[in-house]
Structure formats: C-alpha cells, structure tokens
C-alpha positions in Angstrom: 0.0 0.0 0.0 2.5 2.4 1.1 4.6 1.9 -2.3 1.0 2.5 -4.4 0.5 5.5 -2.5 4.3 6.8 -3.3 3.8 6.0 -6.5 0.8 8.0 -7.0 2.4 10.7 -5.5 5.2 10.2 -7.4 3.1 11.1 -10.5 1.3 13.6 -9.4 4.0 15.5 -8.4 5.4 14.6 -12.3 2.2 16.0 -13.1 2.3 19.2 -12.0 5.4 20.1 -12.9 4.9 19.2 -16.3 1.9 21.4 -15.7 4.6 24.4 -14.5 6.5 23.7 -17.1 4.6 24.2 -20.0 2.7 27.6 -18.1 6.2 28.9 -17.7 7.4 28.1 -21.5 4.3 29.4 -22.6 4.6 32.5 -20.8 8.2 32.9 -21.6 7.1 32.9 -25.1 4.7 35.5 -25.1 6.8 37.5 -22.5 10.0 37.7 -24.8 8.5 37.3 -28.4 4.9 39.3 -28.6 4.6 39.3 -32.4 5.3 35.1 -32.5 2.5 33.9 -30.6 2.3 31.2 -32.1 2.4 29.7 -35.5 -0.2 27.4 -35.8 -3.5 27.5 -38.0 -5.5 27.8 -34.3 -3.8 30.8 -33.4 -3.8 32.1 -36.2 -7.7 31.7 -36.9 -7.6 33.1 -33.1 -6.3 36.6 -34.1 -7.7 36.9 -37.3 -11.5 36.5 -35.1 -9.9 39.1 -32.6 -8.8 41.4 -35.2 -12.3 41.4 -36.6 -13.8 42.1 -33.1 -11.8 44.3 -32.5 -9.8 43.2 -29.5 -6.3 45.3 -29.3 -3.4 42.5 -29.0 -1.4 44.2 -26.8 -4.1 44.2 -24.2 -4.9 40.5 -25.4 -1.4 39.7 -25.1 -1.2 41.1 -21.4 -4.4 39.1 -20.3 -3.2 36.4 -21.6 0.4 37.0 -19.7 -1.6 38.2 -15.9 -3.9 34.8 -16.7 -0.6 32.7 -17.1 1.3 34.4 -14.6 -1.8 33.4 -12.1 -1.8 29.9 -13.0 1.9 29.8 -12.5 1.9 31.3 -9.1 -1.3 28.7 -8.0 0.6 25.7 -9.2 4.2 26.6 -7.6 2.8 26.1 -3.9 1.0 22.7 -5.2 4.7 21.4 -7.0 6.5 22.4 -3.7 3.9 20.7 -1.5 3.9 17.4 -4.4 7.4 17.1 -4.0 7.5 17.1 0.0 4.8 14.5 0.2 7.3 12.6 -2.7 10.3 13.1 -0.6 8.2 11.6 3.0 7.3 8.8 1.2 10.9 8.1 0.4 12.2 8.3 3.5 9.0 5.8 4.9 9.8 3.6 2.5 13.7 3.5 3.1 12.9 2.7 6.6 11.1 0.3 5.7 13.3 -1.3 4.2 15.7 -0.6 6.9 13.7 -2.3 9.3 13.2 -5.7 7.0 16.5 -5.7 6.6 17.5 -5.4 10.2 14.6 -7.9 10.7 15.9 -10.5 8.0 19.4 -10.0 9.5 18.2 -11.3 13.4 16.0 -13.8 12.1 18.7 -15.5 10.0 20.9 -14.9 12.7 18.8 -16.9 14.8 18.3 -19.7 12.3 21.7 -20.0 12.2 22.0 -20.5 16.2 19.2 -23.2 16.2 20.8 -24.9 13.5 24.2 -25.0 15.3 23.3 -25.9 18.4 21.2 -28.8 16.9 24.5 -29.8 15.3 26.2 -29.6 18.6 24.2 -31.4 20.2 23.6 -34.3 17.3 27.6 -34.4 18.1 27.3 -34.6 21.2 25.1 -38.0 21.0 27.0 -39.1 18.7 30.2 -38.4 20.9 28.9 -40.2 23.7 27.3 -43.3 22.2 31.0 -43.8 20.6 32.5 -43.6 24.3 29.8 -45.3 25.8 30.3 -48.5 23.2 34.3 -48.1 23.5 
C-alpha cells in the first residue's frame, strides 16, 4: 500500500510540474517574443477572429500573460507541497526497508544458532554413544 500510494504521489507530483513547465514556457514565449504567438492555424484563426472584433493584441497579449502568470503562481505552492509528500514517502519507504533488513538480519541470525546448536548437540550424541560402546 505504502509503495502504491508513493507511487501515485510520485506522479502527481510529475504532473504538476509538467503542468509548471509548460505555463512557464508558454509565458516565456509571449513575455520575450509578442509578435510570434504562435504559428499554428488555431492561433492564427484566433487573431484573425480578434482582429475582426476588434480586440487590441497588446491588451490581449497582457491578459493572456496576468492569466498565465496566475496559473503559474497557483501551481508553484502545489509542485512544492507534491514534492514534499514525494520526498516523505521516500524516507517511509527506506525505513522500511531498513527495518526488513535489520529484521531478516536477526532472524537468520537466529536460524543460524538453532541450527548450530542442533549440530552440537547431534555431536554430542554421537560423541557419547562412541564412548559409551568403546
């Protein structure tokens, strides 16, 4: 259970930073290159319909910017919080293993001390029943 729930974590955390990611790139773009929005038959059906209302694409562009700036500044708490949660489950899960290890290690040592004092005392028997019959 523990290793399903890091895992989810794991990708939600991958998630949201992809999410980051690809607000930050996009704002990047429209923050350094204004006039290349975008290149694509979308965008530029997009401005053509805003050149026609009328829409002023400076003042488009900036909406657009505040909107992705916004988004950006929501998600960075979220990524920050995902990866804390990632980096718990971590350390749970390498003590857990810690602890089977440790765990494995004193029940194998004990194993081993049964079976050697079986040994003895088979040994032992045998010992005697040779001294006995000598």
């Amino acid at each position: 259970d523990t290793l399903k729930a890091r895992d989810q974590k794991q990708m939600d955390y991958e998630g949201l930073s992809n999410y980051l990611k690809s607000y930050d790139d996009e704002y990047k773009k429209y923050e350094n290159n204004p006039a290349h929005i975008s290149s694509g038959i979308t965008s530029f059906v997009s401005r053509k319909y805003d050149e026609m209302k009328g829409t002023d694409p400076k003042l488009r562009r900036e909406e657009k910017m505040n909107n992705l700036q916004k988004k950006i500044e929501d998600l960075k708490p979220e990524v920050e919080k995902s990866e804390q949660d990632t980096k718990r489950f971590d350390e749970d899960i390498t003590k857990e293993i810690e602890y089977f290890d440790n765990f494995q290690i004193m029940d194998f040592r004990k194993y081993l001390s049964d079976y050697i004092d079986i040994q003895m005392e088979s040994y032992q028997k045998v010992y005697f029943t040779i001294q006995y019959n000598i």
